[in-house]
N, C-alpha and C positions, 0 to 999 in steps of 0.2 A: 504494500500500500504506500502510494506514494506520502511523503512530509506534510505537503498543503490538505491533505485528505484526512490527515489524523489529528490533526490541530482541534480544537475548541472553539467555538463561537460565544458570545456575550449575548444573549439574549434580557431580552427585559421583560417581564412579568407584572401583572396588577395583583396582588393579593389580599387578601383583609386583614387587618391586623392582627387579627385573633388564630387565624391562620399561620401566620408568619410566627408569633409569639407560640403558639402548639408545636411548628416545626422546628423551631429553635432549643426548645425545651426537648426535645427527642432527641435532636443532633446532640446536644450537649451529654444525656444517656448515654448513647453509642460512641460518645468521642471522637464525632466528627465535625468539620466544618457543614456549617447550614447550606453550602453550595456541594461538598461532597451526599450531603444527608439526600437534600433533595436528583441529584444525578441519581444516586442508587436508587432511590424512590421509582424515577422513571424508568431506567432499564428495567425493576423488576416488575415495572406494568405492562412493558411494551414483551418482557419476554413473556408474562401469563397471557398478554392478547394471541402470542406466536403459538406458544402451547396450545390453548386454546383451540385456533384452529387447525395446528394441525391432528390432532385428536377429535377434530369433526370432522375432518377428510379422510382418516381413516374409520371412521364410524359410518361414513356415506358410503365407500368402497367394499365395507363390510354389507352394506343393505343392497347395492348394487348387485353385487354376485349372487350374495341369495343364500338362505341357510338348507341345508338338507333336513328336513320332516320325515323321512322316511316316505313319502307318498313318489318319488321317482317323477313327481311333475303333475301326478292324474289326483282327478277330487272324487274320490268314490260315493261320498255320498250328498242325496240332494240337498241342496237348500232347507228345503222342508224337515227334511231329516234332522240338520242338525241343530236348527232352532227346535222342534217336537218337547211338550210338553209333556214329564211323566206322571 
């Protein structure tokens, strides 16, 4: 990866004080800076979004294929049958 690509950017944020005063009170916990606290904060959002879907992708792929039932494809019995009241 090239130098200019790994660098950090300065972004600037609105927060609510009560916010900011909660974040800083946690970084200080963890013994980090409130700009470290909040970085790790995000990657570990952005990796449970990652997670996330891809554990939907394989959960679609799993319904795509199809599960084996034992029935080989065919429905033995009618409709009628399997709603029947006893």
């Amino acid at each position: 990866m090239s130098e200019k690509k790994n660098r950090g950017r300065n972004v600037t944020l609105y927060l609510s004080k009560d916010l900011i005063h909660k974040a800083k009170i946690m970084a200080v916990k963890e013994d980090k800076s409130l700009c470290a606290f909040m970085k790790e904060a995000l990657e570990e959002k952005m990796k449970k979004d990652s997670d996330y879907n891809n554990a939907k992708k394989r959960q679609l792929k799993l319904l795509e294929r199809g599960f084996d039932l034992g029935t080989q494809g065919k429905i033995s019995l009618s409709r009628d049958k399997l709603h029947e009241r006893k």
